[in-house]
MARVEXKE-262596 format. One record per residue: residue number from 1; residue in one letter; x, y, z of N, C-alpha, C in turn. Coordinates in pm, whole numbers, plus 50000, padded with zeros to 5 digits. Layout:
N
+-------+------+-------+-------+-------+-------+-------+-------+-------+-------+-------+
! filum ! semi !   nc1 !   nc2 !   nc3 !  cac1 !  cac2 !  cac3 !   cc1 !   cc2 !   cc3 !
+-------+------+-------+-------+-------+-------+-------+-------+-------+-------+-------+
!   NUM !    A !     X !     Y !     Z !     X !     Y !     Z !     X !     Y !     Z !
...
+-------+------+-------+-------+-------+-------+-------+-------+-------+-------+-------+
END
This chain:
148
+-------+------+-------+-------+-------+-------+-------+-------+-------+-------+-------+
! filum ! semi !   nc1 !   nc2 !   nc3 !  cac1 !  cac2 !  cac3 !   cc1 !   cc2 !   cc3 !
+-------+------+-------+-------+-------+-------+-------+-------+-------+-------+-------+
!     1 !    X ! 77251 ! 87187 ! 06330 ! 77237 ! 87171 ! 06473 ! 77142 ! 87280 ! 06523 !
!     2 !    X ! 77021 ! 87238 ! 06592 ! 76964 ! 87353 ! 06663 ! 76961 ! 87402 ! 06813 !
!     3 !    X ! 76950 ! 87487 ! 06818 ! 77003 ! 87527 ! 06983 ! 76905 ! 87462 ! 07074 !
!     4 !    X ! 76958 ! 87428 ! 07213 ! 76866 ! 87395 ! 07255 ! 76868 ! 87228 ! 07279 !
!     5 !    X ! 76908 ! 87171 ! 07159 ! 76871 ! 87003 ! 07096 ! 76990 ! 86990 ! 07177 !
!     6 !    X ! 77011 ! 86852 ! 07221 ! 77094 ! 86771 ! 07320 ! 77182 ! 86692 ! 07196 !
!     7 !    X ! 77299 ! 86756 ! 07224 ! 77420 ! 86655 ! 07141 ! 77526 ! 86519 ! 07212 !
!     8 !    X ! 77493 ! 86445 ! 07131 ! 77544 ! 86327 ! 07253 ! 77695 ! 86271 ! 07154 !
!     9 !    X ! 77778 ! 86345 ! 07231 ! 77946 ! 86309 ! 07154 ! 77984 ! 86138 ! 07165 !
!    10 !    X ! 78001 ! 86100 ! 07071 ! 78043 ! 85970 ! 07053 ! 78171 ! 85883 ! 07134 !
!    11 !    X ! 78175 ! 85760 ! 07143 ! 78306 ! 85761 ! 07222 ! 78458 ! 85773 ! 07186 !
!    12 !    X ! 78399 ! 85765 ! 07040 ! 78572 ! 85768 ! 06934 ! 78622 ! 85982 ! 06983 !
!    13 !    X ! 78514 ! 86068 ! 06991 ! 78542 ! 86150 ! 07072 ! 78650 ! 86184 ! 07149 !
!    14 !    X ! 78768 ! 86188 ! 07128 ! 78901 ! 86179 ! 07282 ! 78840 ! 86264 ! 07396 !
!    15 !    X ! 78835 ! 86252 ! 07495 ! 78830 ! 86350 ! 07622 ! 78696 ! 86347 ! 07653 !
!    16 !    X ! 78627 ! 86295 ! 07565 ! 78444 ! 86326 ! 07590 ! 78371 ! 86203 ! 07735 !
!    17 !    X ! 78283 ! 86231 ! 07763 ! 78245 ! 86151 ! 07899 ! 78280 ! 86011 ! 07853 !
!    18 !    X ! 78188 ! 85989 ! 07726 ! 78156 ! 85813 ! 07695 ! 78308 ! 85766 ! 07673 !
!    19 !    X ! 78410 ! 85863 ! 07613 ! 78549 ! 85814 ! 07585 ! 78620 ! 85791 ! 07735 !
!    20 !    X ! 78585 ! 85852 ! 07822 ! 78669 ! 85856 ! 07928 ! 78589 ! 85731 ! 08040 !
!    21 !    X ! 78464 ! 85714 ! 07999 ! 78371 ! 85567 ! 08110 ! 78425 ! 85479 ! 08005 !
!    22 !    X ! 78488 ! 85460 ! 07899 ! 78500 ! 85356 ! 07789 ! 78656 ! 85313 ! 07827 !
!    23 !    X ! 78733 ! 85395 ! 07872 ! 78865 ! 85372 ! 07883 ! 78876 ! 85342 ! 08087 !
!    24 !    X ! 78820 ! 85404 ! 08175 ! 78782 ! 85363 ! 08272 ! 78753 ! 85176 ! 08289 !
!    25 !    X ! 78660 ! 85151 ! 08203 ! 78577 ! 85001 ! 08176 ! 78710 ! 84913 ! 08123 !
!    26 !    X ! 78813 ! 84993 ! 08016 ! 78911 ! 84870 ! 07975 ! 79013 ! 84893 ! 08118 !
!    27 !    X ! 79046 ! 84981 ! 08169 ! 79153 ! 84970 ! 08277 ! 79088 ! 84859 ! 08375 !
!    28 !    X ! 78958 ! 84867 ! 08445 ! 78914 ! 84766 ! 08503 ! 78963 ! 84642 ! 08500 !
!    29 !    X ! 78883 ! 84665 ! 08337 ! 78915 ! 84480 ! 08272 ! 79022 ! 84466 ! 08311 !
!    30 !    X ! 79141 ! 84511 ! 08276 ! 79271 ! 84490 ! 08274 ! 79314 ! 84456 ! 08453 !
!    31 !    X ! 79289 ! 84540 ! 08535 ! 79334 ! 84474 ! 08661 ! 79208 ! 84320 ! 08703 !
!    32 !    X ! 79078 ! 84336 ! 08685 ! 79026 ! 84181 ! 08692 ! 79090 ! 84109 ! 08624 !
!    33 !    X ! 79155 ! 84112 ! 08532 ! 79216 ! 84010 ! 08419 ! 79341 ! 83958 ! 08477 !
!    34 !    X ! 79420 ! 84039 ! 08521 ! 79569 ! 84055 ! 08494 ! 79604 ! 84072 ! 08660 !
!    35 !    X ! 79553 ! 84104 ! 08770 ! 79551 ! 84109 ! 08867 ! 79562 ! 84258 ! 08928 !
!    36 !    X ! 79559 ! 84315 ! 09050 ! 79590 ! 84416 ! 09166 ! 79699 ! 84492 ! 09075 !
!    37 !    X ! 79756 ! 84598 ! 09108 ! 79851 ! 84705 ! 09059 ! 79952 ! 84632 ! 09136 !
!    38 !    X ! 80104 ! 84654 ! 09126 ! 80218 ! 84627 ! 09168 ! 80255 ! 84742 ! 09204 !
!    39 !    X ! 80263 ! 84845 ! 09103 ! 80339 ! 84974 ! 09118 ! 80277 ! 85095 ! 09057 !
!    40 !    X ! 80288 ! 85220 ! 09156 ! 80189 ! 85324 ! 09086 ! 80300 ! 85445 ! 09053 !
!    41 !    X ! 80360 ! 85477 ! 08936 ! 80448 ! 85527 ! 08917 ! 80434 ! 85711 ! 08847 !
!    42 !    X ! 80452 ! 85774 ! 08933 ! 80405 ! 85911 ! 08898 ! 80565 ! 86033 ! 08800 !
!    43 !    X ! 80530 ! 86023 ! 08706 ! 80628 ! 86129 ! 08630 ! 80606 ! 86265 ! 08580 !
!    44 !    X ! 80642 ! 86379 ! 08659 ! 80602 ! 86508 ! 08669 ! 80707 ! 86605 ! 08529 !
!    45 !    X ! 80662 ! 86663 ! 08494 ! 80816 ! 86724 ! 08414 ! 80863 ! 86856 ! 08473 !
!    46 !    X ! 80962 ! 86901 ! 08440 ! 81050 ! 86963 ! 08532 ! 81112 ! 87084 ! 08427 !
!    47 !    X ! 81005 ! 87213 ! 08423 ! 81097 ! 87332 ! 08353 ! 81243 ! 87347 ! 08321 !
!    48 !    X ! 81293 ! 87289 ! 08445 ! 81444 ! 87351 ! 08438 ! 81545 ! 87208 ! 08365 !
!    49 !    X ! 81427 ! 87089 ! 08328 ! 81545 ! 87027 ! 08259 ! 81662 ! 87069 ! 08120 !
!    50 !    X ! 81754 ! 87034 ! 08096 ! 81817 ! 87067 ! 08067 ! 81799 ! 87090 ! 07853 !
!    51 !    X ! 81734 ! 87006 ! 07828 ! 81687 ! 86970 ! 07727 ! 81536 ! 87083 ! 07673 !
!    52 !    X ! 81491 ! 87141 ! 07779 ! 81372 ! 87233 ! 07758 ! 81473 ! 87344 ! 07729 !
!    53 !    X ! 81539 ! 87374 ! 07836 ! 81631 ! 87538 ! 07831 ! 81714 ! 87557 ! 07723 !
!    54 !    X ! 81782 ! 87440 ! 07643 ! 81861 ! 87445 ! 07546 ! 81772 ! 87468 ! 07457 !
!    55 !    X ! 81623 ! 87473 ! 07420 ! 81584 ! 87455 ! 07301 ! 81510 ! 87622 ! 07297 !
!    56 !    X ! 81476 ! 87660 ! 07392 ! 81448 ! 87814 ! 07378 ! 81555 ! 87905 ! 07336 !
!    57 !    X ! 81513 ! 87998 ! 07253 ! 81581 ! 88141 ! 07178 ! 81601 ! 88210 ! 07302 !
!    58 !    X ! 81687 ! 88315 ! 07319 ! 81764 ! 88394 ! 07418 ! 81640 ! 88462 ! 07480 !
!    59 !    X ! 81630 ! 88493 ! 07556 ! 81484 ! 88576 ! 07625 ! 81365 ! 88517 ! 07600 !
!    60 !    X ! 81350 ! 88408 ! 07617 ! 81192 ! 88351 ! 07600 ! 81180 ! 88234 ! 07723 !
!    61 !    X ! 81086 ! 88268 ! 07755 ! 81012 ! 88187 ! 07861 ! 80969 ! 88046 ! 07873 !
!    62 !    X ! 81000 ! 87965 ! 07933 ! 80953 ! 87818 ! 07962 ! 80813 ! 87832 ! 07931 !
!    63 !    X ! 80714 ! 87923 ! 08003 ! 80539 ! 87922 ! 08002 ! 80486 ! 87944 ! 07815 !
!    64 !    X ! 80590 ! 88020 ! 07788 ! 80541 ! 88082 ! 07621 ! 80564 ! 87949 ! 07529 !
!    65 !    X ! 80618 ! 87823 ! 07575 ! 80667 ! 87711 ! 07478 ! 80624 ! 87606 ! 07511 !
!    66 !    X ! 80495 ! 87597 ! 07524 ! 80420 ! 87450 ! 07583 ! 80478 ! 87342 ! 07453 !
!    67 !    X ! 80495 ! 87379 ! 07340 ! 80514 ! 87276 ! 07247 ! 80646 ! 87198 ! 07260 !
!    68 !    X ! 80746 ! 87268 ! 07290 ! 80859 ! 87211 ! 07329 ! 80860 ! 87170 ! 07476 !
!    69 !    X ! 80762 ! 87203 ! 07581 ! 80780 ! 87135 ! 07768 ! 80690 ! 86972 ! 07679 !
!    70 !    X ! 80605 ! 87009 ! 07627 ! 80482 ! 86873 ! 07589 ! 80599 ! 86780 ! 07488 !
!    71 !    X ! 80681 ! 86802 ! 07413 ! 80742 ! 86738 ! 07322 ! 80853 ! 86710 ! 07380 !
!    72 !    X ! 80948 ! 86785 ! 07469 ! 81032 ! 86697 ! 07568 ! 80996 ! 86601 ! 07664 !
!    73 !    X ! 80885 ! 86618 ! 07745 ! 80819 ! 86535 ! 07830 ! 80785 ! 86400 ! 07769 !
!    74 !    X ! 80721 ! 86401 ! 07659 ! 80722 ! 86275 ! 07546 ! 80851 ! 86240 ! 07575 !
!    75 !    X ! 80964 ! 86270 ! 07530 ! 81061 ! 86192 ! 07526 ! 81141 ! 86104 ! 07611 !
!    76 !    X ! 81077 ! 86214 ! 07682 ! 81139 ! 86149 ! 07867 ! 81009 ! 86020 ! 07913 !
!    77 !    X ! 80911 ! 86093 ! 07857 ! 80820 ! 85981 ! 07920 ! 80844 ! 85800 ! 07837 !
!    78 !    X ! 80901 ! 85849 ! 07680 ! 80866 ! 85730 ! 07621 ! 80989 ! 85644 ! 07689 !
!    79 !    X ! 81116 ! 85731 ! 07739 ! 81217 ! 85682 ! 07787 ! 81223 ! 85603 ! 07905 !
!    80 !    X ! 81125 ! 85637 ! 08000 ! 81100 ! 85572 ! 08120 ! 80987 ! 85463 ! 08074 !
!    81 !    X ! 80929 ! 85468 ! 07980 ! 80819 ! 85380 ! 07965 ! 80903 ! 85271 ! 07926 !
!    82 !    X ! 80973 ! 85249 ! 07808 ! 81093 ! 85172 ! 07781 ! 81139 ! 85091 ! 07914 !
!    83 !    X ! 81182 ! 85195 ! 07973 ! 81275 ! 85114 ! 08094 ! 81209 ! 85026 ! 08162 !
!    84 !    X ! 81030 ! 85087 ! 08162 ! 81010 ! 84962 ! 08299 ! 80887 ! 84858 ! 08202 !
!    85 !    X ! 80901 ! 84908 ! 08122 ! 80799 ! 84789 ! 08026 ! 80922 ! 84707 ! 07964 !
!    86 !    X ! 80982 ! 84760 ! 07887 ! 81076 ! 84601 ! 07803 ! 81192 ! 84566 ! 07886 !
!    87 !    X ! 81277 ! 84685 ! 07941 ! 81395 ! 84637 ! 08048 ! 81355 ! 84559 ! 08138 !
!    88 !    X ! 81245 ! 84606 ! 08221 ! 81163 ! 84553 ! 08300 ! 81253 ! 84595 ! 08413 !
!    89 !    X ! 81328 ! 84707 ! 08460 ! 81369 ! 84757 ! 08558 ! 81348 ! 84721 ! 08722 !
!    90 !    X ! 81193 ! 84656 ! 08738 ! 81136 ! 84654 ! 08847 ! 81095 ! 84494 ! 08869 !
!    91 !    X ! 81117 ! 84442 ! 08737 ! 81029 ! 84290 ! 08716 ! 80985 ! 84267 ! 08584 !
!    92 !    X ! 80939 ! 84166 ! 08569 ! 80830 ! 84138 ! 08445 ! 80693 ! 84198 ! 08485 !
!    93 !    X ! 80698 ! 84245 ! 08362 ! 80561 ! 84347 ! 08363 ! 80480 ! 84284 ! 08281 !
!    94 !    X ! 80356 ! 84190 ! 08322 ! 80265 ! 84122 ! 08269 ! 80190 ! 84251 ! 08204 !
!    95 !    X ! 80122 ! 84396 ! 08285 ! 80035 ! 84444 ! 08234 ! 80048 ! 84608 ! 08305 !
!    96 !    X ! 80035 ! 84700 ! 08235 ! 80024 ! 84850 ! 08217 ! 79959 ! 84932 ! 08178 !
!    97 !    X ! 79936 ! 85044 ! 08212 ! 79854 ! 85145 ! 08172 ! 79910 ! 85263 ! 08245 !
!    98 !    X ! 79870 ! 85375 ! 08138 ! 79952 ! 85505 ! 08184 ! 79859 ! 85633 ! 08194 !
!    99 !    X ! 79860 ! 85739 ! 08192 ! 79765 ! 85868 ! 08145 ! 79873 ! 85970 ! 08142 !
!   100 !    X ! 79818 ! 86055 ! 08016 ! 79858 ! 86173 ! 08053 ! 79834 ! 86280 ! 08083 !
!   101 !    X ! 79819 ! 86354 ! 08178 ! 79737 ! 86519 ! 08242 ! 79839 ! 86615 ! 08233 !
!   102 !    X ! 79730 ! 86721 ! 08217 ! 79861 ! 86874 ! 08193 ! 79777 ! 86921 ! 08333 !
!   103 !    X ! 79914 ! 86980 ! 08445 ! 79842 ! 87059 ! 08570 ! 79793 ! 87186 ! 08550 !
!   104 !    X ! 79741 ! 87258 ! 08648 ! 79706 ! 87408 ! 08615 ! 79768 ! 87492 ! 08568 !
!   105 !    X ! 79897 ! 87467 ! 08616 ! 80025 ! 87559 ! 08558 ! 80088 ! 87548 ! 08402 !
!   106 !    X ! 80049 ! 87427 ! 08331 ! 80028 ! 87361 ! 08194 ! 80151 ! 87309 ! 08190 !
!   107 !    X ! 80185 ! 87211 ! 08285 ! 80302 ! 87128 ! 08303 ! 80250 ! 86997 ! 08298 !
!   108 !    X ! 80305 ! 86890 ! 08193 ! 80216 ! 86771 ! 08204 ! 80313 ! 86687 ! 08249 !
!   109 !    X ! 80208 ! 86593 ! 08346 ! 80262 ! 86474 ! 08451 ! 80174 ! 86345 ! 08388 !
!   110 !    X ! 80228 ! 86208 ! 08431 ! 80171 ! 86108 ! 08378 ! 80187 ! 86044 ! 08542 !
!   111 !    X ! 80058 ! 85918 ! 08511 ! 80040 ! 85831 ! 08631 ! 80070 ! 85671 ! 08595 !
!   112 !    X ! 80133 ! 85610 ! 08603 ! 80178 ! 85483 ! 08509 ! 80144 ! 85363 ! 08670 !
!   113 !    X ! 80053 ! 85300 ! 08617 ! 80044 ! 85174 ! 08700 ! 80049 ! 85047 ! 08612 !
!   114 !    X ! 80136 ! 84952 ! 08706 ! 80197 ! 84845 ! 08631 ! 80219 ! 84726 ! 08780 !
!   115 !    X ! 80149 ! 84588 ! 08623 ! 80111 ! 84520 ! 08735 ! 80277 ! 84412 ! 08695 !
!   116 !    X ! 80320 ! 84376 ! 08805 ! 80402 ! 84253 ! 08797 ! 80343 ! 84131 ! 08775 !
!   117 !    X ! 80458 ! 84030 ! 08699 ! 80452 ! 83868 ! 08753 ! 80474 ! 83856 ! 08866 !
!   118 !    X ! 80380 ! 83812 ! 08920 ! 80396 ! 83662 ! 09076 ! 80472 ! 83798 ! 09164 !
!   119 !    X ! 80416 ! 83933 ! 09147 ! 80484 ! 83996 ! 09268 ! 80672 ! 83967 ! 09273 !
!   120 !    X ! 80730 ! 84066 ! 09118 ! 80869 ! 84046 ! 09102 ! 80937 ! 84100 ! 09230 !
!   121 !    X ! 81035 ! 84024 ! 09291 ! 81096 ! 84096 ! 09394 ! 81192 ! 84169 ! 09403 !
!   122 !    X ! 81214 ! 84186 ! 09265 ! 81319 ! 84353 ! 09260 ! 81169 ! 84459 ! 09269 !
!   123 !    X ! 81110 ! 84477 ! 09281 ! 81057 ! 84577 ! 09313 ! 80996 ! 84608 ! 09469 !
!   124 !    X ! 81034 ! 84461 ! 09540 ! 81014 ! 84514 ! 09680 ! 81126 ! 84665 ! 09749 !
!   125 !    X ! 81237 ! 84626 ! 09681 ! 81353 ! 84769 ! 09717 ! 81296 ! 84895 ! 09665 !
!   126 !    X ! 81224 ! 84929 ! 09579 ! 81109 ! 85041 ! 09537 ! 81125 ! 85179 ! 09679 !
!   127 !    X ! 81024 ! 85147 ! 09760 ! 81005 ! 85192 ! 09886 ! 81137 ! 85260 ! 09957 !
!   128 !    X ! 81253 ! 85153 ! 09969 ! 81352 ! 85184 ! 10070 ! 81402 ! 85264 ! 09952 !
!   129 !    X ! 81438 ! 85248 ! 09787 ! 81543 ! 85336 ! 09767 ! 81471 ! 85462 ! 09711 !
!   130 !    X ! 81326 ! 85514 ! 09746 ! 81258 ! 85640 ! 09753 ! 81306 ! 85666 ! 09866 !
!   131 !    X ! 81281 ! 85624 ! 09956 ! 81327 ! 85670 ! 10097 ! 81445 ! 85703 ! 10124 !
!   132 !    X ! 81573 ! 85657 ! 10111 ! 81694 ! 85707 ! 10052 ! 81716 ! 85811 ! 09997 !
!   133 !    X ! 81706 ! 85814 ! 09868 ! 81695 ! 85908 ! 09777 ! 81657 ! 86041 ! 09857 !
!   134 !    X ! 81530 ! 86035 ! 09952 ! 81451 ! 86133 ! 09976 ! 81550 ! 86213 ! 10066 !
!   135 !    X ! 81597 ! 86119 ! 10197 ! 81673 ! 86144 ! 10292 ! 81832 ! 86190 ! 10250 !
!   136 !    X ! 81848 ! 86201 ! 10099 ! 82012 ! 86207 ! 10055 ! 81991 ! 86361 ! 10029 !
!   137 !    X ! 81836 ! 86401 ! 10020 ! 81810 ! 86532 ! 09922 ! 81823 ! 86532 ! 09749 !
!   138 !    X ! 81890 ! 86391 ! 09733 ! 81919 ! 86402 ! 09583 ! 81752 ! 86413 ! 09505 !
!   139 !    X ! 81686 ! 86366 ! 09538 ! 81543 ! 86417 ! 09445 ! 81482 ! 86540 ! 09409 !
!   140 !    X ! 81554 ! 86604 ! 09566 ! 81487 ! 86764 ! 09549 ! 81586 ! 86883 ! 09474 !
!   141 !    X ! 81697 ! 86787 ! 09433 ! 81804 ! 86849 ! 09377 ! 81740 ! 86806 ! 09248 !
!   142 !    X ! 81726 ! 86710 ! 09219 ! 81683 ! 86611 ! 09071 ! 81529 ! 86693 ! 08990 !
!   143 !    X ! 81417 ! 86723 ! 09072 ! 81283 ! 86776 ! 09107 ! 81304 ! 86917 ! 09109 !
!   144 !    X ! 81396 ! 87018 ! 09138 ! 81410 ! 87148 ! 09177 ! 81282 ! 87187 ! 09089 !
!   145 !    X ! 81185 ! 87244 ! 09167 ! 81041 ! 87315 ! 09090 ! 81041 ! 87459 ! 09125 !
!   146 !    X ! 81107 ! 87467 ! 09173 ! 81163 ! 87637 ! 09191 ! 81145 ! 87740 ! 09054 !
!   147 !    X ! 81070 ! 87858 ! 09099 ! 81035 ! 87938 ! 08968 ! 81186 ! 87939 ! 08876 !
!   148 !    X ! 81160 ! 87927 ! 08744 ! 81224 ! 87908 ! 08652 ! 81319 ! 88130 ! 08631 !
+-------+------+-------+-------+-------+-------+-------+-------+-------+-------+-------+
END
C-alpha cells in the first residue's frame, strides 16, 4: 500500500460506507416490497439489570465490562426479538429489520422496525399502554438510568 493512494474498502467490509449504502438499499427494498413500518421499536440496555450486576467480581465496575453489558444485551435483545417476530406479540409480522448501536457512554441500544399484516389490530393498544405505563411511573422504575 502506498501513502497517499486512495483505498476503496469493499462492501463485504462491516461498518464501511459501501456496507452501510448496501444495507440502507436492502431496508428500502424491504419497506417498497413489504409495505410502510407498523412499529418502530427502540431497546436501550440498562446497567443496573439484574443479570449484568450478578456477573461482576466484588468491586468492579459496570464501565470496565463492556463484554458482559454487550453479551447480556444480546440476550435480552434475542429475547424480545423472539417475542415480537414468532409470538408475534403485536400481530403477524410479515417483515423486520433491526440495528445495533453502542451510545457514547458504550451502552448498546437497538432500533427494531416491523412491518405488520393488513395493519394487525393488537397493536393499535401499543400507544395507550406506553402511555399508561408512563403515567403509572412503572417504566422509570423498569429504565432507572441513574449512575450505577
Amino acid at each position: 500500500m502506498q501513502v497517499g493512494k486512495r483505498t476503496v474498502l469493499a462492501s463485504s467490509f462491516t461498518g464501511g460506507p459501501r456496507d452501510q449504502h448496501q444495507r440502507y438499499q436492502d431496508a428500502m427494498a424491504v419497506v417498497r416490497k413489504k409495505g410502510k413500518p407498523s412499529l418502530f421499536v427502540t431497546m436501550t440496555c440498562n446497567p443496573k439489570w439484574d443479570d449484568i450486576l450478578r456477573a461482576l467480581r466484588p468491586g468492579e465496575l459496570v464501565e470496565n465490562r463492556p463484554d458482559i453489558v454487550a453479551r447480556v444485551f444480546k440476550l435480552k435483545l434475542n429475547e424480545l426479538l423472539h417475542e415480537l417476530y414468532s409470538d408475534g406479540i403485536f400481530g403477524c409480522v410479515i417483515a423486520h429489520l433491526h440495528v445495533i448501536e453502542f451510545q457514547k457512554r458504550g451502552l448498546p441500544h437497538a432500533h427494531i422496525i416491523i412491518i405488520l399484516k393488513d395493519e394487525d389490530p393488537r397493536a393499535l393498544f401499543v400507544d395507550d399502554l406506553s402511555t399508561a405505563l408512563h403515567k403509572t411511573g412503572w417504566l422509570e422504575d423498569l429504565w432507572d438510568t441513574k449512575e450505577v
